[in-house]
PyMOL commands that place a pseudoatom at each C-alpha (Angstrom):
pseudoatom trace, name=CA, resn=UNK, resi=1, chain=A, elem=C, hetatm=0, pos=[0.000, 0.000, 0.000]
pseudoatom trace, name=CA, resn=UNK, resi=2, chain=A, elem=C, hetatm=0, pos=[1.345, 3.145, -0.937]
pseudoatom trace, name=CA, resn=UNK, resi=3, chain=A, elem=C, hetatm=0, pos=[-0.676, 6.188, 0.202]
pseudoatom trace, name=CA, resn=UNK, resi=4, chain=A, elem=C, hetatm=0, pos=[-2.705, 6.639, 3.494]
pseudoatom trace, name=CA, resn=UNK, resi=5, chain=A, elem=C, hetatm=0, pos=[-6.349, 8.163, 2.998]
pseudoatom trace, name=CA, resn=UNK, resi=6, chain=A, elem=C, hetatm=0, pos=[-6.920, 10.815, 5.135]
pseudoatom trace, name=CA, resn=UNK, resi=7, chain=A, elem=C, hetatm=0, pos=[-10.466, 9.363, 6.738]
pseudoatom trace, name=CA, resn=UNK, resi=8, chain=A, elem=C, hetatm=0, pos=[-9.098, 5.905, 7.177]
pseudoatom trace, name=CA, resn=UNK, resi=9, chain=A, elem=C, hetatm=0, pos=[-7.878, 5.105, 11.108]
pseudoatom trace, name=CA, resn=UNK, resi=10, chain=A, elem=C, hetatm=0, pos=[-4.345, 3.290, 11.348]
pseudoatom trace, name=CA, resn=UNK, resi=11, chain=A, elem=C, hetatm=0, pos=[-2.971, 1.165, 13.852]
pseudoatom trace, name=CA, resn=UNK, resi=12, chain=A, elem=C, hetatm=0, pos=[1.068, 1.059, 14.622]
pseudoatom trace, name=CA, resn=UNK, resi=13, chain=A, elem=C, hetatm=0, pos=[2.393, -2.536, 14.239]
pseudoatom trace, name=CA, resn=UNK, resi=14, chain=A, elem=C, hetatm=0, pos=[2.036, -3.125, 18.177]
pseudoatom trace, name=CA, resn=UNK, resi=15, chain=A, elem=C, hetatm=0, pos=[-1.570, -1.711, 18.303]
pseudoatom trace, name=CA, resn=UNK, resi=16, chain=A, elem=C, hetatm=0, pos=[-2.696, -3.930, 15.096]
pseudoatom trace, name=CA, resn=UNK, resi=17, chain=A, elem=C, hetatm=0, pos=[-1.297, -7.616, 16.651]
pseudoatom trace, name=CA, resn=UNK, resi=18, chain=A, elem=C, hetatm=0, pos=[-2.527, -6.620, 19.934]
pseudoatom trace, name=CA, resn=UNK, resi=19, chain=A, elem=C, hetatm=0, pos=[-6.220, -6.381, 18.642]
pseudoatom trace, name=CA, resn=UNK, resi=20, chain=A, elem=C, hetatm=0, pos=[-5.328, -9.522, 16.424]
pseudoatom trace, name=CA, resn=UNK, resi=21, chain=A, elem=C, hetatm=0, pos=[-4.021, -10.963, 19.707]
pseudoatom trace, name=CA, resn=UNK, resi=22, chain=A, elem=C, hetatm=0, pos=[-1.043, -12.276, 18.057]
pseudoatom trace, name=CA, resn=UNK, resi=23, chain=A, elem=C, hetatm=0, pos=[3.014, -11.194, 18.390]
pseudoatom trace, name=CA, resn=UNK, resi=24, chain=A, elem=C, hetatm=0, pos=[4.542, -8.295, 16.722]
pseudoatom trace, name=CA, resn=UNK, resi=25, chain=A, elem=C, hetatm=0, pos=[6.353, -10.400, 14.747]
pseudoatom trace, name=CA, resn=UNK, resi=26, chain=A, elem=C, hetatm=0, pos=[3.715, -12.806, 13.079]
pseudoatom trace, name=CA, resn=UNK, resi=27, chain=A, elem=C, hetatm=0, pos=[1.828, -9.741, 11.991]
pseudoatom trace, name=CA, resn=UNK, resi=28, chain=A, elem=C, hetatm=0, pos=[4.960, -8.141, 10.417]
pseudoatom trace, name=CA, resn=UNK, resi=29, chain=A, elem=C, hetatm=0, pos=[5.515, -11.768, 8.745]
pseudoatom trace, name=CA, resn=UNK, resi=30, chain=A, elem=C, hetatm=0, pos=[1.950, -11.566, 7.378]
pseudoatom trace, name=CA, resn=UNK, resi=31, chain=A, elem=C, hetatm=0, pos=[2.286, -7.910, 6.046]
pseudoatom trace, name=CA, resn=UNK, resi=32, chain=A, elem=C, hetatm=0, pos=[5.804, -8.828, 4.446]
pseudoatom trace, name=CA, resn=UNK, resi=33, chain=A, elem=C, hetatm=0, pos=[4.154, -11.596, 2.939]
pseudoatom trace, name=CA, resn=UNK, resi=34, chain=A, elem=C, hetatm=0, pos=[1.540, -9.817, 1.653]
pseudoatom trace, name=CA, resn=UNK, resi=35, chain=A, elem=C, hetatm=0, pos=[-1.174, -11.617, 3.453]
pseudoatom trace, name=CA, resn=UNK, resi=36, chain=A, elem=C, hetatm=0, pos=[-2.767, -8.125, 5.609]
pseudoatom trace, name=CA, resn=UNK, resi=37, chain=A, elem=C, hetatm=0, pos=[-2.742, -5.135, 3.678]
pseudoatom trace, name=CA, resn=UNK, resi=38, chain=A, elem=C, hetatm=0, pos=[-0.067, -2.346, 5.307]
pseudoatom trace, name=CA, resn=UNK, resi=39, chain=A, elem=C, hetatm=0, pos=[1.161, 1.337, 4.884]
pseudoatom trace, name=CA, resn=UNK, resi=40, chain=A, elem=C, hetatm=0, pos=[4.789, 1.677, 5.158]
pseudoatom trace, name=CA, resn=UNK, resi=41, chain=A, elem=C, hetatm=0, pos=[5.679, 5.464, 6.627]
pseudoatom trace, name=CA, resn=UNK, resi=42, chain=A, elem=C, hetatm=0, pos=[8.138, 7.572, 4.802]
pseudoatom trace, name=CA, resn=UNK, resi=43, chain=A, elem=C, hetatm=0, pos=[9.928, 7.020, 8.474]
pseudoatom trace, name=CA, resn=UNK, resi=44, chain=A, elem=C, hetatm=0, pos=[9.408, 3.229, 7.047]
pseudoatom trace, name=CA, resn=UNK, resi=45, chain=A, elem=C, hetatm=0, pos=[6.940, 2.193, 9.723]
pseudoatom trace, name=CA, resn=UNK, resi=46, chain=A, elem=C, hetatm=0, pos=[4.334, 0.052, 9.217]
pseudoatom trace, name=CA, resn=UNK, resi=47, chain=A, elem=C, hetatm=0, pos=[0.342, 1.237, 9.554]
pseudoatom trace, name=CA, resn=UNK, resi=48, chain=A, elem=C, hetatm=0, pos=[-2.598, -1.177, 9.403]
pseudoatom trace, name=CA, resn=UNK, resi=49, chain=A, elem=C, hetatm=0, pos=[-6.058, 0.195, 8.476]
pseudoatom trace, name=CA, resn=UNK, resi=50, chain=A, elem=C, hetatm=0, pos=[-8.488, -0.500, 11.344]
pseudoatom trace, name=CA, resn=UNK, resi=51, chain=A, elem=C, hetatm=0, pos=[-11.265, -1.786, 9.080]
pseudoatom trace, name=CA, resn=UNK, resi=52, chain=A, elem=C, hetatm=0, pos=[-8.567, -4.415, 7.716]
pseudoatom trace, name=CA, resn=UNK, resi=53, chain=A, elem=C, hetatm=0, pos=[-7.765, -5.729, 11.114]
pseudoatom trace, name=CA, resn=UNK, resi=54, chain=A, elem=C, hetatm=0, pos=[-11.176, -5.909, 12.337]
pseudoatom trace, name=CA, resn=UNK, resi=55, chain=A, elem=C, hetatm=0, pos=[-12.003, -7.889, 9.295]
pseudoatom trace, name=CA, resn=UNK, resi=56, chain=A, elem=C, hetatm=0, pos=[-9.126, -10.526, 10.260]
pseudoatom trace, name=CA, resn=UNK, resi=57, chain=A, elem=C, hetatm=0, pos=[-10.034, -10.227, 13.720]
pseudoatom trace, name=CA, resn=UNK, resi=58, chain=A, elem=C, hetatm=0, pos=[-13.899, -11.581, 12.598]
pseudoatom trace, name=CA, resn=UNK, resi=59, chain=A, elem=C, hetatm=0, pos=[-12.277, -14.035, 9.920]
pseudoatom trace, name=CA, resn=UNK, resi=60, chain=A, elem=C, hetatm=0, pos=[-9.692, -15.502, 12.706]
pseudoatom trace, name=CA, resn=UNK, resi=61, chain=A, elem=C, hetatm=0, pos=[-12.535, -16.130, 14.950]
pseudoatom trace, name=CA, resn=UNK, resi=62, chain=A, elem=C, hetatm=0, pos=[-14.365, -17.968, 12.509]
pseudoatom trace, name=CA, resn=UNK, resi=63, chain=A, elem=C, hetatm=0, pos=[-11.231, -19.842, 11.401]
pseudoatom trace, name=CA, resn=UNK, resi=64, chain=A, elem=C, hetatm=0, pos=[-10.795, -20.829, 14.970]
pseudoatom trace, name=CA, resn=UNK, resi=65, chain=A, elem=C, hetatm=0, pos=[-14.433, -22.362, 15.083]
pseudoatom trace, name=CA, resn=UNK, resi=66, chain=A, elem=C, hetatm=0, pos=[-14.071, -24.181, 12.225]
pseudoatom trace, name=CA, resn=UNK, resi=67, chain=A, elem=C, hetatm=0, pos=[-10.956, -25.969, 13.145]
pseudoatom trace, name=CA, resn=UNK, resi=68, chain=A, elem=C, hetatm=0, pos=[-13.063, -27.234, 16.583]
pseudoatom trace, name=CA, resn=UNK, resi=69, chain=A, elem=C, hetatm=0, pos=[-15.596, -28.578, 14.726]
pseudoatom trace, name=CA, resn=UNK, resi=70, chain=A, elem=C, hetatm=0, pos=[-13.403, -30.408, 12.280]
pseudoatom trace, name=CA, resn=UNK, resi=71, chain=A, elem=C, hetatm=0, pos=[-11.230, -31.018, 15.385]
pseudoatom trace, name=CA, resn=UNK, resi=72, chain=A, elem=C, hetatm=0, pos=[-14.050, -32.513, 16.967]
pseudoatom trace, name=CA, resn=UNK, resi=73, chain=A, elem=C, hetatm=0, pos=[-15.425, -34.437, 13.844]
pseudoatom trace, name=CA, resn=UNK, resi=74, chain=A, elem=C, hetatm=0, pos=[-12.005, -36.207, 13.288]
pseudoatom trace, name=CA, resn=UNK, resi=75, chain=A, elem=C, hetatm=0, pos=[-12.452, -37.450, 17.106]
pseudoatom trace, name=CA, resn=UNK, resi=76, chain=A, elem=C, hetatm=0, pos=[-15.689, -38.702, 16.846]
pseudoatom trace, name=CA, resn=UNK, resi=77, chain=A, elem=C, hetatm=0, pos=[-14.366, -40.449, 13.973]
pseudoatom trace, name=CA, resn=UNK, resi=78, chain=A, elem=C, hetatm=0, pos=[-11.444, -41.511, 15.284]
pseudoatom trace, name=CA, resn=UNK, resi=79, chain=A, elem=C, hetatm=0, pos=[-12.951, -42.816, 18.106]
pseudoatom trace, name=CA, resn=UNK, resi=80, chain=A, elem=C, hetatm=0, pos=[-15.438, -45.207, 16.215]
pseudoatom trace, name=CA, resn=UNK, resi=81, chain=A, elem=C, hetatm=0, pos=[-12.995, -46.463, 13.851]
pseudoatom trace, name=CA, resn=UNK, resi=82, chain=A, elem=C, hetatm=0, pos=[-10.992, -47.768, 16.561]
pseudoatom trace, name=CA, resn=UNK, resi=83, chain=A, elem=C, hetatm=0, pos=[-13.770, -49.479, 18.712]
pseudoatom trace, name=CA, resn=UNK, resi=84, chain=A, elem=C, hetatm=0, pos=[-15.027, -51.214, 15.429]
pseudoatom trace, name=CA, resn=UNK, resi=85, chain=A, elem=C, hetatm=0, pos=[-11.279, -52.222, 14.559]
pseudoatom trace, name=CA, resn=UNK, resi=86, chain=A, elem=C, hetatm=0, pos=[-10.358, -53.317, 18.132]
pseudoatom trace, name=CA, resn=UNK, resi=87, chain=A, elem=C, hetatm=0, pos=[-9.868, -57.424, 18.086]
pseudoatom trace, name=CA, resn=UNK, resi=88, chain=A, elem=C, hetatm=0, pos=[-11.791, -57.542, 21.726]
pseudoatom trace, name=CA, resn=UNK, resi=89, chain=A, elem=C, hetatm=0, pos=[-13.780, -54.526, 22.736]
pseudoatom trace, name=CA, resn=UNK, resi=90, chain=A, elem=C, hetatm=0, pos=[-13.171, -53.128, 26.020]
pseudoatom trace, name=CA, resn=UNK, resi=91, chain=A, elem=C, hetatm=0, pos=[-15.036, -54.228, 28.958]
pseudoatom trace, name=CA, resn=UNK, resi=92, chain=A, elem=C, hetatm=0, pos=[-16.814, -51.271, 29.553]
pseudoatom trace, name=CA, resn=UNK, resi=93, chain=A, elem=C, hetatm=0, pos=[-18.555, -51.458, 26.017]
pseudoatom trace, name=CA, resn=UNK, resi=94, chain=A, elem=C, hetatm=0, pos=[-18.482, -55.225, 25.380]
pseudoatom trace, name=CA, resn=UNK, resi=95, chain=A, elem=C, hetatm=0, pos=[-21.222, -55.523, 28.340]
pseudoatom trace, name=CA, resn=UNK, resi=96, chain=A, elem=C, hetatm=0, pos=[-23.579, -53.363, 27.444]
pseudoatom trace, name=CA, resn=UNK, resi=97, chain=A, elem=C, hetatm=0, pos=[-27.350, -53.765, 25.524]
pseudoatom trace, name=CA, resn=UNK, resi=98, chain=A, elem=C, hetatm=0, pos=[-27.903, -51.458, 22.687]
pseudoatom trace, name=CA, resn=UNK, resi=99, chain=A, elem=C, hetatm=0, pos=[-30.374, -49.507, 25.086]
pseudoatom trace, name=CA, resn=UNK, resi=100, chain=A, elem=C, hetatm=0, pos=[-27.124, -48.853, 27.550]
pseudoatom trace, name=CA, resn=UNK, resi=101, chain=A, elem=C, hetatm=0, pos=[-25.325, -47.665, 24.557]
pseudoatom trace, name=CA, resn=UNK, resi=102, chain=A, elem=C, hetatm=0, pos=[-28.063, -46.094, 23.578]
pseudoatom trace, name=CA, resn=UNK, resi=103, chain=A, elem=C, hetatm=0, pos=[-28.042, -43.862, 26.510]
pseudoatom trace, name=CA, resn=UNK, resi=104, chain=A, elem=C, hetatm=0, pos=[-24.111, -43.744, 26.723]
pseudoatom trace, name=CA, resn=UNK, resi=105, chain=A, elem=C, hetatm=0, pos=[-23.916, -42.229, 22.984]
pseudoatom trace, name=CA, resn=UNK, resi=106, chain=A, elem=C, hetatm=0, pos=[-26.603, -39.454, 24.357]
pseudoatom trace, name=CA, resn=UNK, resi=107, chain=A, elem=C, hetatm=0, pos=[-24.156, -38.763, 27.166]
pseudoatom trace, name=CA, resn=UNK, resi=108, chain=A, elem=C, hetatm=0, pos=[-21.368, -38.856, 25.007]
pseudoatom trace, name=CA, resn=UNK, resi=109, chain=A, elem=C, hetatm=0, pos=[-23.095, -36.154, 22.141]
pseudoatom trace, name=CA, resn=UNK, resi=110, chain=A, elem=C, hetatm=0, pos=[-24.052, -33.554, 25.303]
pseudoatom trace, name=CA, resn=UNK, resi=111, chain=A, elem=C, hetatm=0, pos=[-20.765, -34.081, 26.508]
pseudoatom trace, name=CA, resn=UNK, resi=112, chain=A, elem=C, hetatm=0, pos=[-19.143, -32.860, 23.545]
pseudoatom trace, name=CA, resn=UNK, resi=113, chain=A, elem=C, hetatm=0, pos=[-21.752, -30.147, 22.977]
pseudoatom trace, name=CA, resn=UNK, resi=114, chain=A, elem=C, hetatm=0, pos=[-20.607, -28.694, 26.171]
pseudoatom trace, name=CA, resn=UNK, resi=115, chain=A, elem=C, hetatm=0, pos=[-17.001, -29.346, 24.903]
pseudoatom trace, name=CA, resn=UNK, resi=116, chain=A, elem=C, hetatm=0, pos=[-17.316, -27.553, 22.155]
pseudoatom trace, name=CA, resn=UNK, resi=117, chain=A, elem=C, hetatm=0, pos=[-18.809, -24.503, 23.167]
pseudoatom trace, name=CA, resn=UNK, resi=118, chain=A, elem=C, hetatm=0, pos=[-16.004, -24.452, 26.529]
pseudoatom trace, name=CA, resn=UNK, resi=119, chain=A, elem=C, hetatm=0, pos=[-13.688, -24.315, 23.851]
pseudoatom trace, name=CA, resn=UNK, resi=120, chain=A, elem=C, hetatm=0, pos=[-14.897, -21.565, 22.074]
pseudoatom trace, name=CA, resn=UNK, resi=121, chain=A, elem=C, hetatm=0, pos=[-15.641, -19.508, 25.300]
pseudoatom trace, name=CA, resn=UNK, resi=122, chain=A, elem=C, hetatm=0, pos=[-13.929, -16.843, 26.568]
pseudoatom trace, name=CA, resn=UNK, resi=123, chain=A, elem=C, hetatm=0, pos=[-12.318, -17.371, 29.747]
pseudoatom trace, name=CA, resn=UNK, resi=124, chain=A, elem=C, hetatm=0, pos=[-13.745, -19.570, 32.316]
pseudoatom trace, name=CA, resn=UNK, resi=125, chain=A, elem=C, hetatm=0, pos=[-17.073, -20.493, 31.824]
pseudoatom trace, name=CA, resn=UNK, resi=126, chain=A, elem=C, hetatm=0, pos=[-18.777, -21.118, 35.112]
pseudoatom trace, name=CA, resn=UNK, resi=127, chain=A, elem=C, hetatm=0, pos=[-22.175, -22.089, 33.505]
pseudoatom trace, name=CA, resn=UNK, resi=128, chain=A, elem=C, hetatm=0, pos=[-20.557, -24.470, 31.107]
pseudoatom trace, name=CA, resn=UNK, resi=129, chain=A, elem=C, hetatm=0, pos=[-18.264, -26.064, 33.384]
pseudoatom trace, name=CA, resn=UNK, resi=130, chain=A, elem=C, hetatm=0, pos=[-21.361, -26.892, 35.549]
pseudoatom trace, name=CA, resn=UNK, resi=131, chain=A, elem=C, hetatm=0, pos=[-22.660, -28.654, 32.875]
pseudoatom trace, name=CA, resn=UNK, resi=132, chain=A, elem=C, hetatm=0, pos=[-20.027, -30.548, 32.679]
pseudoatom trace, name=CA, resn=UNK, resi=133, chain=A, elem=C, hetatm=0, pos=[-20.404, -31.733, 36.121]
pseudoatom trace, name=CA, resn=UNK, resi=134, chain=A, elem=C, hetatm=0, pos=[-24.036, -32.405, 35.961]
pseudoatom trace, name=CA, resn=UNK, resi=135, chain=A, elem=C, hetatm=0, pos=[-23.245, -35.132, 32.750]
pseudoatom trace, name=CA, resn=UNK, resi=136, chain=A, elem=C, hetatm=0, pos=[-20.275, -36.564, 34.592]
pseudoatom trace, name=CA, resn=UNK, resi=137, chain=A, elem=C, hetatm=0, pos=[-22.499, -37.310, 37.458]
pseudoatom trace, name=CA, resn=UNK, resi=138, chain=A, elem=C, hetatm=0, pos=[-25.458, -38.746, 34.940]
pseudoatom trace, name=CA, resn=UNK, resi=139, chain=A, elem=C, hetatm=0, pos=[-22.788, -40.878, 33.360]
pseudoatom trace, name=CA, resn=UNK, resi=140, chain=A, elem=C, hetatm=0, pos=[-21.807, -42.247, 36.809]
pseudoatom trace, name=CA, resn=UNK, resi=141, chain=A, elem=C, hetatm=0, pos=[-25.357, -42.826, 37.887]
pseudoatom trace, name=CA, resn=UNK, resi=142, chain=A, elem=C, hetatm=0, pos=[-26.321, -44.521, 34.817]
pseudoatom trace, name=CA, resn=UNK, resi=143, chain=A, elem=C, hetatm=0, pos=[-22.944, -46.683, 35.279]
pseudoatom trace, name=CA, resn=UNK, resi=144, chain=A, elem=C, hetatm=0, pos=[-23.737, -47.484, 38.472]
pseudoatom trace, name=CA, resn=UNK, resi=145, chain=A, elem=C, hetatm=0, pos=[-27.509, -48.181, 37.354]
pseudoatom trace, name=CA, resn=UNK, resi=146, chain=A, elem=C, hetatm=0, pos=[-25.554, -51.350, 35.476]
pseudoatom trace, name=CA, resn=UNK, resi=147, chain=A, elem=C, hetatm=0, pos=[-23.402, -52.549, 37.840]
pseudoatom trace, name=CA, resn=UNK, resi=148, chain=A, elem=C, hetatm=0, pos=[-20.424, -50.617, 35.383]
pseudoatom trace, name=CA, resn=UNK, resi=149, chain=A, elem=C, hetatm=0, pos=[-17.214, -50.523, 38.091]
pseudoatom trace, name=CA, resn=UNK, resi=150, chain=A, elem=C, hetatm=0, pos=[-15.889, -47.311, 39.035]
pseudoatom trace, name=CA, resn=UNK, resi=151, chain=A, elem=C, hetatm=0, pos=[-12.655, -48.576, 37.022]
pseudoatom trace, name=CA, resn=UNK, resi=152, chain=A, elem=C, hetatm=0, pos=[-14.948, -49.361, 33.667]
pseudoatom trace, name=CA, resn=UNK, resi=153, chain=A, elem=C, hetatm=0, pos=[-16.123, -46.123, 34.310]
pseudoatom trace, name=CA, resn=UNK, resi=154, chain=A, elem=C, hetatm=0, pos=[-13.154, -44.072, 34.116]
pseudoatom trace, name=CA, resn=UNK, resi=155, chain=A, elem=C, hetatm=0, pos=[-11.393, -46.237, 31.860]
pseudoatom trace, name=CA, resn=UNK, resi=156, chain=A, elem=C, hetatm=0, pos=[-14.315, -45.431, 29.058]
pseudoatom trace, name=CA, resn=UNK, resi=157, chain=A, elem=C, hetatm=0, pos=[-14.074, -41.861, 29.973]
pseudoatom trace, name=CA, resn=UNK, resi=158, chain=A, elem=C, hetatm=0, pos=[-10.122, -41.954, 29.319]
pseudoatom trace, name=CA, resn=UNK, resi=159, chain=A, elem=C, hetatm=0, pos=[-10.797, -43.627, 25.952]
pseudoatom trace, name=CA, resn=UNK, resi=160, chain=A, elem=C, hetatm=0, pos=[-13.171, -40.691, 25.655]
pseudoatom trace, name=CA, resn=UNK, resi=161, chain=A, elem=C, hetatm=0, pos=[-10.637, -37.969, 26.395]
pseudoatom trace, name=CA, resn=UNK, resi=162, chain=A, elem=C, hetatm=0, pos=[-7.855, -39.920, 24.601]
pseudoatom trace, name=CA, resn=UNK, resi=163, chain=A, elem=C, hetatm=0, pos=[-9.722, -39.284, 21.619]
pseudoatom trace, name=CA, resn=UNK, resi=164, chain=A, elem=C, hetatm=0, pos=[-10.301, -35.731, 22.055]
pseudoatom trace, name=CA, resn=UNK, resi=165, chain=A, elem=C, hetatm=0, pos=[-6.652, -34.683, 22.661]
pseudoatom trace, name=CA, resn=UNK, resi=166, chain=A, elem=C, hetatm=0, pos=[-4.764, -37.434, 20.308]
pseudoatom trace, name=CA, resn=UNK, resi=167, chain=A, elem=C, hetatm=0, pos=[-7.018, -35.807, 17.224]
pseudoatom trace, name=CA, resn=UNK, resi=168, chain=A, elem=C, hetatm=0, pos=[-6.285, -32.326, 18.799]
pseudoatom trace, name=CA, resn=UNK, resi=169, chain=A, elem=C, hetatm=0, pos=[-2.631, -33.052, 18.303]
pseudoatom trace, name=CA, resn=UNK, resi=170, chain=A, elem=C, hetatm=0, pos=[-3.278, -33.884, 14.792]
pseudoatom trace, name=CA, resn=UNK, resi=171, chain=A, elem=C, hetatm=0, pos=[-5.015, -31.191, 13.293]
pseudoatom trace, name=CA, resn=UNK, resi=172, chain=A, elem=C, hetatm=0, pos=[-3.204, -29.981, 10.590]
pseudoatom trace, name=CA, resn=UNK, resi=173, chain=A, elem=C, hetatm=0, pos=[-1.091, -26.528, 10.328]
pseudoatom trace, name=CA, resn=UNK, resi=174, chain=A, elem=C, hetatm=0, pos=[-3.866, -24.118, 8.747]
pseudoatom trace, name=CA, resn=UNK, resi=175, chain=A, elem=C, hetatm=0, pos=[-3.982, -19.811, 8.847]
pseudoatom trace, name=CA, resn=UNK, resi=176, chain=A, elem=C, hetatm=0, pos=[-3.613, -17.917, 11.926]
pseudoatom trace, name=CA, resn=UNK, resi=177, chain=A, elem=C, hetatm=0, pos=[-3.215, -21.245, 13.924]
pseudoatom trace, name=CA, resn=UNK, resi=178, chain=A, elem=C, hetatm=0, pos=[-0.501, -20.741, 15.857]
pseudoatom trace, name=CA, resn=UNK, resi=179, chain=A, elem=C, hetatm=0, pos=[1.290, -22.963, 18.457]
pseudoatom trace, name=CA, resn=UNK, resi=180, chain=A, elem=C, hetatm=0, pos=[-0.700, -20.533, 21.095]
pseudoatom trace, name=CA, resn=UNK, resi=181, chain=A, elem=C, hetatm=0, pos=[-4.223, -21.821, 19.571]
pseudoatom trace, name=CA, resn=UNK, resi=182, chain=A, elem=C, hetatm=0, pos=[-3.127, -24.948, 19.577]
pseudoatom trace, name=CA, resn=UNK, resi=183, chain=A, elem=C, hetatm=0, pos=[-2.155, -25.338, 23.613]
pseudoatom trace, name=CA, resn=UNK, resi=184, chain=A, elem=C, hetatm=0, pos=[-5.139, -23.363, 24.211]
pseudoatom trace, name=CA, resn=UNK, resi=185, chain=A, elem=C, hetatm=0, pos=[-7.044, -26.168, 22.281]
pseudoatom trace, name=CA, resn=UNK, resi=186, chain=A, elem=C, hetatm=0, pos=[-5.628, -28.508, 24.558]
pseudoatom trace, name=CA, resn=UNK, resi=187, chain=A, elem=C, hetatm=0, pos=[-5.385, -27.022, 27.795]
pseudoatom trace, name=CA, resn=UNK, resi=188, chain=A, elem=C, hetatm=0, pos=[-9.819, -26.179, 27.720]
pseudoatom trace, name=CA, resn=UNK, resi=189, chain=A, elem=C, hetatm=0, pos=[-10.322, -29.832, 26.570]
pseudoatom trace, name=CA, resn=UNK, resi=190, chain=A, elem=C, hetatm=0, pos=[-8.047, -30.648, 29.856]
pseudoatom trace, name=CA, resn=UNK, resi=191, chain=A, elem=C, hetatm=0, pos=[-9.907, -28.473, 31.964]
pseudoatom trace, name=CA, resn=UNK, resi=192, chain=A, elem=C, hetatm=0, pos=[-13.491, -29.513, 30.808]
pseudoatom trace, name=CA, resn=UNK, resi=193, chain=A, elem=C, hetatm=0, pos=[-12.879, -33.104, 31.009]
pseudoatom trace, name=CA, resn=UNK, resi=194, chain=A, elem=C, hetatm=0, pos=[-11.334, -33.156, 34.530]
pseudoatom trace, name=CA, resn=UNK, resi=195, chain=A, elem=C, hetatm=0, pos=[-14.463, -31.274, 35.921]
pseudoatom trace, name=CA, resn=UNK, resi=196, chain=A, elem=C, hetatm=0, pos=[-16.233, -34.639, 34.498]
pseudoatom trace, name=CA, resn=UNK, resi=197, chain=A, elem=C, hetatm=0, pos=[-14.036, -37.220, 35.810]
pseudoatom trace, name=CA, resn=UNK, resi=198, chain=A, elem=C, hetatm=0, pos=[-14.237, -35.468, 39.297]
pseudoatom trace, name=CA, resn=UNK, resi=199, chain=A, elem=C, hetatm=0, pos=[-17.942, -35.623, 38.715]
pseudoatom trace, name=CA, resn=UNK, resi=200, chain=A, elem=C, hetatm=0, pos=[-17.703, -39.219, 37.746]
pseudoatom trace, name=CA, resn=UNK, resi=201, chain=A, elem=C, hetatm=0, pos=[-15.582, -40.158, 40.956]
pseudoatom trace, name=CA, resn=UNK, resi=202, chain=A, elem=C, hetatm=0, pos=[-17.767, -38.191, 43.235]
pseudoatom trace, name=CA, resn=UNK, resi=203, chain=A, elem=C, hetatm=0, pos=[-20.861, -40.103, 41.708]
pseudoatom trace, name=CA, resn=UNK, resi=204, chain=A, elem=C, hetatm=0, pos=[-19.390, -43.241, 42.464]
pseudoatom trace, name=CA, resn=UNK, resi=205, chain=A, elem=C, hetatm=0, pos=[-19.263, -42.168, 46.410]
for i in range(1, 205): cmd.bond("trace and resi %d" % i, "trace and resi %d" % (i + 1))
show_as sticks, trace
zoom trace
């Protein structure tokens, strides 16, 4: 960009990756690379149009939605491939009726509902981490309602979790997904999940 309109609003390098949430540096590797339109000063500083940023501000938050639903696609997937490609199936799911699993697979789709939307939250969600609890508790009643052990129990909400973060690991380098996101990703689904296991635990008492 070579001229600066006079009703536009700029923001300095700093002020522009601060609003993007995002280092100094990646946003000068984007503008370099042409990817975010910039202004270079005659003092050969960088300027960012506000409407510009906002824009990528609106697209990386949509960006960052999309990977958690493919994210959390690829897990469901994952995670009935190998149960129908396991030689024996696990105890916890070889004893059950198809009205148990029935019930289990309801659990399982709130579950991740509430997964989903913790992961897209800002912050701490109080609300949503109370949901949590209230499903790990239904899961351990409904267990328990089987004669499912405390061990069985967990163990199928490991396989559970396992799922979640191996196919978190995986997801493929993609725009504006930085190692940052990526932890983030990770550290929610940690968070959510434990708040369920306590839940199951504390349902089994």
């Amino acid at each position: 960009m070579t001229h600066e309109p006079d009703d536009t609003t700029y923001l300095s390098l700093s002020a522009a990756s601060k609003r993007l949430g995002v280092h100094s540096a990646t946003l000068r590797r984007w503008a370099d690379a042409g990817a975010v339109p910039v202004y270079i000063t005659p003092g050969g500083h960088r300027r960012f149009a506000l409407a510009d940023i906002e824009a990528l501000v609106a697209r990386k938050a949509l960006t960052s939605q999309t990977l958690t639903s493919t994210w959390a696609a690829r897990a469901i997937a994952q995670a009935r491939t190998e149960l129908a490609q396991a030689q024996d199936q696990p105890a916890w799911l070889a004893t059950m009726s198809a009205e148990e699993r029935a019930t289990r697979r309801r659990i399982g789709q709130q579950l991740m509902g509430v997964v989903l939307r913790y992961v897209n939250a800002q912050g701490d969600d109080e609300a949503l981490l109370r949901e949590a609890q209230t499903i790990g508790t239904e899961y351990a009643r409904s267990a328990r309602q089987i004669g499912m052990p405390l061990t069985a129990a967990l163990e199928a909400a490991l396989f559970f979790r396992d799922s979640l973060v191996e196919s978190a690991l995986d997801l493929p380098e993609q725009a504006y997904l930085r190692h940052e996101d990526s932890a983030r990703l990770l550290r929610r689904i940690s968070r959510v999940l434990n708040v369920v296991q306590l839940a199951v635990v504390d349902g089994y008492q």
